[in-house]
C-alpha positions as CSV (number, residue, x, y, z in Angstrom):
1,X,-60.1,-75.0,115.5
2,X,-57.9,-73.1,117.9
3,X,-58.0,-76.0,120.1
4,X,-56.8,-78.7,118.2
5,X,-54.2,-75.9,116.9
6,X,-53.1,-75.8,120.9
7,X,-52.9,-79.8,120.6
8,X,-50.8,-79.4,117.6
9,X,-47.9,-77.1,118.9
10,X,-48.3,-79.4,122.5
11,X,-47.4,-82.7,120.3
12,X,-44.7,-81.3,118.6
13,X,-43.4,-79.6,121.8
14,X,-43.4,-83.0,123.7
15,X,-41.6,-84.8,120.1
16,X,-38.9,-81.9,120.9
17,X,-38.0,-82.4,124.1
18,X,-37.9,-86.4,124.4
19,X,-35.4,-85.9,121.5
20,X,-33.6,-83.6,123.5
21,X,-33.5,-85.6,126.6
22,X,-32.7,-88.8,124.2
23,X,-29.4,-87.0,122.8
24,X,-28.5,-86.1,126.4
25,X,-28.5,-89.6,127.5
26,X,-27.0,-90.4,124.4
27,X,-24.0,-88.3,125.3
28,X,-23.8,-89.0,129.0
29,X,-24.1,-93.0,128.3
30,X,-21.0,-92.5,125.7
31,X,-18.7,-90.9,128.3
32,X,-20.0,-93.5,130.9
33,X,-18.8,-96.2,128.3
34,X,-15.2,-94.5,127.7
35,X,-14.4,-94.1,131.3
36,X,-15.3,-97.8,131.9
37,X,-13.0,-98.6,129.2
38,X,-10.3,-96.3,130.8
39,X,-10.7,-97.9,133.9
40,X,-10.3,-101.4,132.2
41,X,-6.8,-100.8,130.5
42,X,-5.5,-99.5,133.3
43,X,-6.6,-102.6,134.8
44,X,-5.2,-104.7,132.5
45,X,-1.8,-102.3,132.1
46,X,-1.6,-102.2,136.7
47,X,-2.4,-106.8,136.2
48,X,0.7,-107.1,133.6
49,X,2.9,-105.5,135.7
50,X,2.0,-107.0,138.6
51,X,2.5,-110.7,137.2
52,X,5.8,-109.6,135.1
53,X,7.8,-108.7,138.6
């Protein structure tokens, strides 16, 4: 009994942390996405200016 017990807790410790590492990359992916977007309008802001002078 102990042993499956052991097996239990082990399961439920892995289920933890791949959620944990999920949300983590979850977050990290979100500000990858914003900066891209950033990076985009000023882009499209430095291209407008260029062709209106």
């Amino acid at each position: 009994m102990d042993d499956s017990n052991a097996k239990g807790r082990g399961l439920v410790r892995a289920v933890v942390l791949s959620v944990a590492a999920g949300v983590v990359l979850a977050l990290s992916a979100c500000n990858t996405v914003e900066g891209v977007g950033k990076d985009l309008q000023e882009a499209s802001q430095n291209t407008k200016e260029a062709l209106s002078d």
